[in-house]
N, C-alpha and C positions, 0 to 999 in steps of 0.2 A: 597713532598706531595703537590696534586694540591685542593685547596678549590673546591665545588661546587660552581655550577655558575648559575643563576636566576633571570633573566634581567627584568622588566616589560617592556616591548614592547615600550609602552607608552614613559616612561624616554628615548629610542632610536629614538624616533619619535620628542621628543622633541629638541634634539643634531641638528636633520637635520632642525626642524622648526626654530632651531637658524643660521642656515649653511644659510639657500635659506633667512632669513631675511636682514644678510647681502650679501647678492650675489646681493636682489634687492634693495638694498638703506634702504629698510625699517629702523622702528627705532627699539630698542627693543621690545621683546616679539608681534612684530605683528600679528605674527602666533595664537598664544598662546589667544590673545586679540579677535582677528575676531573670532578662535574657542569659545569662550564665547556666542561673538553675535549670530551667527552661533547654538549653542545648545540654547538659549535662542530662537531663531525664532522658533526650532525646539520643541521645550515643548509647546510654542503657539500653533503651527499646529498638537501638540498631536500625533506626528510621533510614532509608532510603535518601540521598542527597535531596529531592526536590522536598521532601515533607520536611524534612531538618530545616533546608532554604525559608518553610514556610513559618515553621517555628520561631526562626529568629525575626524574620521583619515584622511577625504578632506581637511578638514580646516587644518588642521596641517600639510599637507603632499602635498598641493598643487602644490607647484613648484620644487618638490623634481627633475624636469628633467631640469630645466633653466638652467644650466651650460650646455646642450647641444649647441657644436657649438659655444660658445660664444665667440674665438675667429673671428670667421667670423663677428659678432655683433659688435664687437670692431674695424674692420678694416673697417669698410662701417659711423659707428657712434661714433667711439671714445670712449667718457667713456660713457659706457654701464647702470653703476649703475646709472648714472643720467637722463640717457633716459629711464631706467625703473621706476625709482622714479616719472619722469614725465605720462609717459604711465598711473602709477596707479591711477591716477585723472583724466585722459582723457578718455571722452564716443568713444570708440575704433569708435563707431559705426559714429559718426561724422565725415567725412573726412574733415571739414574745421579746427575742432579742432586737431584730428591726425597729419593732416599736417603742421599744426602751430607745434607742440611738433617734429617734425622731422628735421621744420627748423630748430629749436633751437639747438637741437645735432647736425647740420649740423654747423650751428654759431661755437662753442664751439670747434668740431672737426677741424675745419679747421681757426680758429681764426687768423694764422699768414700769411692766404694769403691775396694779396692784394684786393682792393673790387675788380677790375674788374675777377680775377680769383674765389674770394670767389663764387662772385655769379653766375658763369659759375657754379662750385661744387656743390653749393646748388641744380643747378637746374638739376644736371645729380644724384645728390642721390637720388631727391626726383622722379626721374622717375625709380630708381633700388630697392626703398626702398620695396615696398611691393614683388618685384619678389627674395630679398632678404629675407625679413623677414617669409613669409609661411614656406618656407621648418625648415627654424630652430625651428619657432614654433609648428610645425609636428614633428620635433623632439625632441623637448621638453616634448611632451604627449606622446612618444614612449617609452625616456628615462625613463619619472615617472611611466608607467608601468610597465617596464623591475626591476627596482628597489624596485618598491610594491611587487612583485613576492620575489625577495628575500627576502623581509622583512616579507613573510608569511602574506600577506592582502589575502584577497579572491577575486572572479573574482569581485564581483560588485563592490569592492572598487576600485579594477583595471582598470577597466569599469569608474570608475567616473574620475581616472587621465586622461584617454585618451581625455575626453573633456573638459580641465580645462580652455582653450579660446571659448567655444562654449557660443551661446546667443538664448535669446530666441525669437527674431525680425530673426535669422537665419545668421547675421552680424558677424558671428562670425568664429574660425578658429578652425582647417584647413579642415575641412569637414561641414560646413555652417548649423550644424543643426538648427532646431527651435522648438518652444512650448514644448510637450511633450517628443519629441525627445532628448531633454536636460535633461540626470537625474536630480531630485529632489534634492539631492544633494547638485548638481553643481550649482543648481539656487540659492540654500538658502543661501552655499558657497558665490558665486560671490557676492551677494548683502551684504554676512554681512561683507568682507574683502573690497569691494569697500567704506560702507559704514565706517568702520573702518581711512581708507585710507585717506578718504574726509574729516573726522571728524577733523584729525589730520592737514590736512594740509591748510584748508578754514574755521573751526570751526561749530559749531552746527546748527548753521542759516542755513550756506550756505551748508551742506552737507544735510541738510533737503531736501531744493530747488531741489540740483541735483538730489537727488534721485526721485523726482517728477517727475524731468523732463524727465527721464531716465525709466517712465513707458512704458510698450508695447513695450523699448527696451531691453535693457541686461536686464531688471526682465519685469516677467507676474507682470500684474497690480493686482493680486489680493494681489503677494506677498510684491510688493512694499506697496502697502494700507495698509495691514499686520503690517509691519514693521512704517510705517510713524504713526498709531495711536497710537503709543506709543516708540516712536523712542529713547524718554530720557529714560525711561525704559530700552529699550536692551542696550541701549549703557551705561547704568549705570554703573562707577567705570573702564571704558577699557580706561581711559587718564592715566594712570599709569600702574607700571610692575604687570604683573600677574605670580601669586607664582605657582610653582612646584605641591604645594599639591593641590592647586585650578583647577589645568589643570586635576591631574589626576582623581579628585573628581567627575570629570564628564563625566569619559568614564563608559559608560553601561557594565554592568558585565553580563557575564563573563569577568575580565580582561585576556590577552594572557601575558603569561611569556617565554622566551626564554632563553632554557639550553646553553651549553659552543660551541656544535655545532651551533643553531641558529644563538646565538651572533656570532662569529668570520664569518658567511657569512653576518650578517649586518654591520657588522664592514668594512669587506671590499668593501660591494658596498656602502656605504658610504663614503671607499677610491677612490672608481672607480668615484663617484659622483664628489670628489674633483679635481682629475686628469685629466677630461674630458671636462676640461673648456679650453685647453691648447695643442694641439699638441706634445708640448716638455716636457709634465709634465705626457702624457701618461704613466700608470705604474710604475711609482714616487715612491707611496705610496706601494704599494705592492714590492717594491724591497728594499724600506728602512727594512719593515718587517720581511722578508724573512731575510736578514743581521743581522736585531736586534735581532730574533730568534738562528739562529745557534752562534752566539757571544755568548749570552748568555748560552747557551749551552758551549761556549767552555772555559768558565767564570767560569762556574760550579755553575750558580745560580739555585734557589729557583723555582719550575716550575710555582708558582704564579707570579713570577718576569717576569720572563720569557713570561710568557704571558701577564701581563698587557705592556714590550717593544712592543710587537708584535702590542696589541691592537690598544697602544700608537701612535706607526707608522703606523699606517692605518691613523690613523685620524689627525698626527701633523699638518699638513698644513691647514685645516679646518679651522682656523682665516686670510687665505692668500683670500676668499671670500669676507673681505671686501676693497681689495685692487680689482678698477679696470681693467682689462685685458689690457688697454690699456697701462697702466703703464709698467706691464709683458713684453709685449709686441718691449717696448723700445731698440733700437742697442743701445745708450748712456747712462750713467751715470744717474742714478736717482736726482732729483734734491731733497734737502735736507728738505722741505717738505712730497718729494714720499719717500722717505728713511724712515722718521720717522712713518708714517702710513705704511710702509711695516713691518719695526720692533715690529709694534705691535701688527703682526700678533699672536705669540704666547700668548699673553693675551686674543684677543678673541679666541682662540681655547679653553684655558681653561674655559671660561666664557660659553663656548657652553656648554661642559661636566661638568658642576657644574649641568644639568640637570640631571645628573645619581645618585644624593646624594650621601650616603658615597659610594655606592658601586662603583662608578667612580672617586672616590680622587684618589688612585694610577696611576690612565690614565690619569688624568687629571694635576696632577703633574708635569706627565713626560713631557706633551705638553709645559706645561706651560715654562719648562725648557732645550727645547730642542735644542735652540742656546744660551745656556749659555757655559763659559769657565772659566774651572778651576781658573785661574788669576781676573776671574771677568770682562774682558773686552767683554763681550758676551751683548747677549739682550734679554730681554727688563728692566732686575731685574739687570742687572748687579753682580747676584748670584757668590760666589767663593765656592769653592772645600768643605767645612765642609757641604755646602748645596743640595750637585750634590751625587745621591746615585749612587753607581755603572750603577745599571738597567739605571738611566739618563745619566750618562759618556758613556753608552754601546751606547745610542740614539743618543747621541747628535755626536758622531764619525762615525755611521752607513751613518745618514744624511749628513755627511759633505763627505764621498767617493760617496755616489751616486750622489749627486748634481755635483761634481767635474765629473764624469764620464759620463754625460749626457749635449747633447747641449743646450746651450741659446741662446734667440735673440744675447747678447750681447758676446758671445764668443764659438766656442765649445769646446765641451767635451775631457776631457785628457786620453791616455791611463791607465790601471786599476795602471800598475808600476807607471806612474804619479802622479794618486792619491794618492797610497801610501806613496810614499816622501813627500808627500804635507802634509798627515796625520800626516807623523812622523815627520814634521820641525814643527808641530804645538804641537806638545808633548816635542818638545827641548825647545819650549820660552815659553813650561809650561798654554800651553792654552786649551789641550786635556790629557787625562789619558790613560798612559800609556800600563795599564793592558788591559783598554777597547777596546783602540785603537787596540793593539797587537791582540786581540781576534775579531777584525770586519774583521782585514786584513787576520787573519788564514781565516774564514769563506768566505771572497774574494775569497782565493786562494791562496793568499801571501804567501812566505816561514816568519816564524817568527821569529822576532831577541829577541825573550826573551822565554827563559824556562818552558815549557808548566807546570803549576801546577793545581791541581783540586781546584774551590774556589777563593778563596780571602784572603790572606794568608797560603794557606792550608785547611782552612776549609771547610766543606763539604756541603752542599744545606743543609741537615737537622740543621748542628751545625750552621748554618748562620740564620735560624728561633728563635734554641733556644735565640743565642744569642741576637736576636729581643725581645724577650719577655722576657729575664732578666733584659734588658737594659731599656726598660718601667717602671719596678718596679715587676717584677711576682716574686713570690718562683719558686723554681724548681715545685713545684707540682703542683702549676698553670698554668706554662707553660707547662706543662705534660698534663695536661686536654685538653685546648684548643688545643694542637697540635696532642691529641689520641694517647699518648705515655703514658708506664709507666715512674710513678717516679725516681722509680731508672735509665732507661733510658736516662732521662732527665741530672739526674744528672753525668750519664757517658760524657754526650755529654758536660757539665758545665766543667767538670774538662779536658777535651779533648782540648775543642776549649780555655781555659785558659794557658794552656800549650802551643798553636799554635801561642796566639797573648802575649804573656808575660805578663799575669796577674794573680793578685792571687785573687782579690775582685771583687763582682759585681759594686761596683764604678767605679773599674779601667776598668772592662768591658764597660759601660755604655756608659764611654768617649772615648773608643776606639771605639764604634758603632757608636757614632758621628762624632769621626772625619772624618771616610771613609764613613760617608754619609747612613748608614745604619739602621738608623731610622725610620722611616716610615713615610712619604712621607706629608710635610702639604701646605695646600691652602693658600696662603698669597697676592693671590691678591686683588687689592683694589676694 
């Protein structure tokens, strides 16, 4: 039995507004924070519900297409995240300041050559840098469109990503509009994430100043005035994290809800989002999925399970955004600071999907825990086996044959038989699950070397629910409710799956749903 599914939009908009925070250096909740400023401008200027409406999914949605291309951005400027970090205090429209913040990724990128080479380099980026940087930022506004579209925005919201570098002096990219020509929006946008930006990284004084200075250019002066006669006002309370229910508190209703089809196409362009930052990573996500699925299927779970693996794997690498491309990027050995900020990729992925409340603990879980190993020698929790539910054993095996079957900078990719030995010497030193494993490789293609049986010991998708809900504390009859069964059903399925795993008591059941990880799923990062 599959639960209904009833996503608010909003909570998926937020997942991504945590994705593009780290993709650009930001610090927490920037997205989340500027959208504040942003509908506070917008209550000033007494906007009409549908322009306010458009206000907020800008702000939150803004750079949902940055990961376009960004390996090109990496290979011209090195780490990327810090040239963006910088960019977002720089008046674009300044080319003395622009080209100041370009030397410096210039510096930085090419650190280990000599000066008389460094500064031949400096001076051939900084003559490639703009005939560089257009088209990616053209692509950039292509991508946040293409993805608004999936995400069920309408066209004018669609409409607004397209100019999310546009200004309104006309300095802006990649089609140079100005004044009017720059949705409302985009203007109210720009000024309240620029002012957010400046706030954070020059202080109140000095992000005042700038914004002054910065009238008639990136903002019409009436909005900057706007905004400057009461600047402490908007910016009230966004030097800290902004809560979940605060974000949603303020999207104008009607809020959009998204059934189990919507979801699973935001899901994956969300995967596509993450993938797209990488050449070699193209399709990544969607092929971990695809494997998590049919496993799981050949696992004989739960079709809840089953789909939050799927979900899960769209979006696992979504904490790998705050690792610069250029890192990725590397033919050698990561140096053991880059090691330890890659590793931690899976905590912020989970930290993304804590936006989804309970209804995203099962997916977020799985993230959290999807290079972990059985033995404990995994990351970033260094979780063992009692803590790894089947659904995360099915994940964390799925990820480890496609990673192996797909090229890197630093090695290519192994034949599918390759992987599989690879899989199954890591089920001999007791590092991967066996069952899981066995069932990612069927789904492969693999011929399998263990005995196809329905379940998890025998038992059957339904009697692996009951068993869930007796193992919590339910009667039979409780768990009969909640799962739309009769009682007596219930308790067929009680003395069924007791008989399968040798027990007689709900105690003994209890502990036996812990040990193989079949509990339900808790959040324990810090």
């Amino acid at each position: 039995m599959s639960t209904e599914v009833s996503v608010r939009r909003a909570d998926l908009m937020m997942v991504l507004a945590y994705a593009t925070d780290l993709a650009t250096g930001q610090s927490r909740d920037f997205a989340l924070r500027s959208c504040i400023v942003a509908m506070r401008v917008a209550g000033a200027m007494d906007l009409g519900t549908e322009l306010c409406r458009q206000v907020y999914h800008h702000a939150i949605l803004r750079y949902i297409g940055c990961n376009a291309d960004t390996h090109l951005l990496a290979s011209a400027f090195g780490d990327e995240i810090a040239l963006r970090q910088d960019l977002a205090i720089t008046d674009l429209g300044n080319h003395a300041a622009l080209g100041q913040t370009f030397v410096n990724a210039f510096n930085r990128h090419f650190s280990d050559l000599p000066p008389d080479r460094l500064k031949s380099a400096i001076q051939q980026g900084l003559a490639d840098a703009i005939g560089i940087s257009v088209p990616i930022l053209a692509g950039h506004c292509e991508v946040a469109q293409r993805i608004g579209q999936r995400l069920g925005l309408t066209e004018d919201m669609r409409g607004n990503l397209g100019q999310l570098y546009e200004r309104w002096d006309g300095k802006g990219l990649p089609n140079g509009l100005s004044g009017q020509n720059v949705r409302l929006p985009v203007r109210i946008v720009t000024l309240a994430q620029d002012a957010v930006a400046l706030n954070e990284a020059q202080g109140p004084d000095r992000m005042v100043e700038e914004i002054r200075s910065r009238r008639d250019g990136p903002y019409e002066a009436a909005l900057a005035d706007l905004f400057l006669a009461d600047a402490s006002g908007f910016m009230r309370g966004t030097a800290g994290a902004a809560t979940r229910e605060a974000i949603l508190a303020l999207e104008p209703e009607p809020h959009a809800y998204l059934d189990a089809a919507a979801c699973e196409e935001a899901f994956t362009a969300i995967a596509d989002m993450i993938d797209m930052r990488m050449p070699f990573t193209f399709g990544h996500s969607r092929a971990v999925a695809r494997l998590g699925d049919a496993a799981g299927h050949c696992m004989g779970l739960p079709d809840d399970d089953i789909r939050a693996i799927r979900w899960a794997a769209y979006v696992h690498d979504i904490g790998e955004l705050s690792v610069p491309v250029s890192t990725w990027l590397k033919a050698t050995p990561l140096s053991p600071r880059e090691t330890d900020s890659a590793q931690l990729h899976p905590y912020h992925g989970e930290r993304a999907l804590a936006c989804l409340g309970a209804d995203g603990r099962a997916i977020a879980g799985l993230v959290l825990r999807h290079h972990e190993r059985l033995d404990g020698t995994g990351y970033h929790r260094y979780a063992k086996a009692p803590d790894l539910s089947p659904a995360a054993r099915i994940l964390a095996a799925a990820e480890t044959y496609c990673t192996a079957i797909e090229d890197r900078p630093h090695r290519p990719g192994v034949t599918a038989e390759a992987a599989a030995e690879k899989l199954r010497s890591l089920v001999r030193s007791g590092k991967l699950c066996a069952e899981g494993t066995e069932a990612v490789l069927t789904a492969a293609g693999q011929v399998s070397r263990r005995a196809a049986k329905p379940g998890i010991d025998g038992l059957t998708p339904r009697e692996i629910e009951v068993l869930r809900q007796i193992a919590s504390g339910l009667t039979a009859k409780e768990a009969a409710a909640i799962l739309g069964i009769a009682p007596k059903t219930a308790e067929n399925h009680i003395q069924n799956l007791y008989a399968k795993i040798g027990v007689s008591t709900r105690a003994g059941a209890a502990l036996y749903a812990l040990e193989r990880g079949l509990v339900a799923e808790e959040i324990a990062a810090a």
